[in-house]
Legacy VTK file of the C-alpha trace (Angstrom):
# vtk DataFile Version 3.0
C-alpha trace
ASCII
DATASET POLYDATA
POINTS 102 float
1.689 50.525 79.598
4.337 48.517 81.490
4.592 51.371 83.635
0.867 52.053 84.619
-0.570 50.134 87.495
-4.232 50.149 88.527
-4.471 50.984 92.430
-7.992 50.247 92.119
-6.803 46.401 91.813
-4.926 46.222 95.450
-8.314 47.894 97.050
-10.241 45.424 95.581
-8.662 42.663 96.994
-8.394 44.072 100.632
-12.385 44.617 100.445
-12.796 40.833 99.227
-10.633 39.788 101.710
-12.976 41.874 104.092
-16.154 40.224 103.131
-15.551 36.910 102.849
-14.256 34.859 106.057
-14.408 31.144 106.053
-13.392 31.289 109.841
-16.226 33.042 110.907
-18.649 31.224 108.582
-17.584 28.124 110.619
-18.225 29.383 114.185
-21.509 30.452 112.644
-22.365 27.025 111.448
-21.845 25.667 115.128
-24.358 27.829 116.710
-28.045 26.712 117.099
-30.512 28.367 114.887
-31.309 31.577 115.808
-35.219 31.095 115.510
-35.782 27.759 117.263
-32.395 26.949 118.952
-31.965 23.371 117.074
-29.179 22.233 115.378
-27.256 21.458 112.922
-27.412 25.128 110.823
-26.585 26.204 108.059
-24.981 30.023 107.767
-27.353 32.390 105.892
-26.242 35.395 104.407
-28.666 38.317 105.076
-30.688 38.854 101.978
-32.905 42.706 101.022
-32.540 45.894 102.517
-29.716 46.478 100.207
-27.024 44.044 101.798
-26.100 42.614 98.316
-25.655 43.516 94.877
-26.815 40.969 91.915
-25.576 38.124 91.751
-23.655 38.167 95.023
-24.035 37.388 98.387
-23.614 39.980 101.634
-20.554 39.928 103.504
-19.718 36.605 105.653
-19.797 39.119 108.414
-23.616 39.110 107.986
-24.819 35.474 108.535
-26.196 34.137 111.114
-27.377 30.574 112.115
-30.362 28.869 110.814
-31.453 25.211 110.550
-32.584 23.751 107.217
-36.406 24.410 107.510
-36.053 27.952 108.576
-33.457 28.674 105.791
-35.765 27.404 103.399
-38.470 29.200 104.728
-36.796 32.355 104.129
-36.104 31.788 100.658
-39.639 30.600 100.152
-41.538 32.941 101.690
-39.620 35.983 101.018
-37.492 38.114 103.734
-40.206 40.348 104.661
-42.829 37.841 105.503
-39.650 35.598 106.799
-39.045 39.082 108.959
-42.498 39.635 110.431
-43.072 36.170 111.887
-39.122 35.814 113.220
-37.676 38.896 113.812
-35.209 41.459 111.347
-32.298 39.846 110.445
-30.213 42.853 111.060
-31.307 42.155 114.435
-30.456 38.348 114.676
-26.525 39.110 112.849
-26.103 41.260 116.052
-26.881 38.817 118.145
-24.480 36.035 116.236
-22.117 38.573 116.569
-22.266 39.566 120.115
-22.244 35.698 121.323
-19.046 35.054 118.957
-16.967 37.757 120.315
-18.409 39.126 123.041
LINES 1 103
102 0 1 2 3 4 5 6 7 8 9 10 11 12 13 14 15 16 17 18 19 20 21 22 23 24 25 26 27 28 29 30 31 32 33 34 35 36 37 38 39 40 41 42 43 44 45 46 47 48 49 50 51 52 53 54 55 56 57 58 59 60 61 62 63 64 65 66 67 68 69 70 71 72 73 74 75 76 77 78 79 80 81 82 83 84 85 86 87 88 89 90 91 92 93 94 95 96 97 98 99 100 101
């Protein structure tokens, strides 16, 4: 076995190291929410149409802003009632996205 080496392993890591991004998560937090413009946020990671697997969270790439009674709303109420009274959430990461970098 000392000769054997899983090449699986290195992929692995370069697709964690893909998802998560504590840089970005912080420019996210600094943005107003992206339902009612207040702040201070907290960064939400999109949640249903198949953006995570159990027990883990979508990639940091896919957050966007939202203060602490929206958040909770979301999680309350579900995403798709969250979705019809707010918008799609795919819809509000490409619009964190685009005013982060343009």
């Amino acid at each position: 076995r000392g000769g054997l080496r899983r090449p699986w392993c290195g992929l692995w890591r370069n697709f964690w190291q893909m998802t998560k991004h504590q840089p970005h998560l912080r420019r996210v937090a600094e943005l107003p929410c992206c339902v009612c413009a207040t702040v201070p946020v907290e960064a939400h990671h999109l949640v249903g149409r198949n953006m995570k697997g159990m027990g883990t969270k979508s990639s940091d790439w896919f957050a966007i802003p939202l203060c602490f009674r929206h958040h909770r709303e979301l999680h309350d109420r579900g995403w798709r009632a969250w979705e019809q009274g707010h918008g799609s959430q795919l819809d509000h990461a490409s619009d964190t996205l685009r005013k982060l970098y343009g």
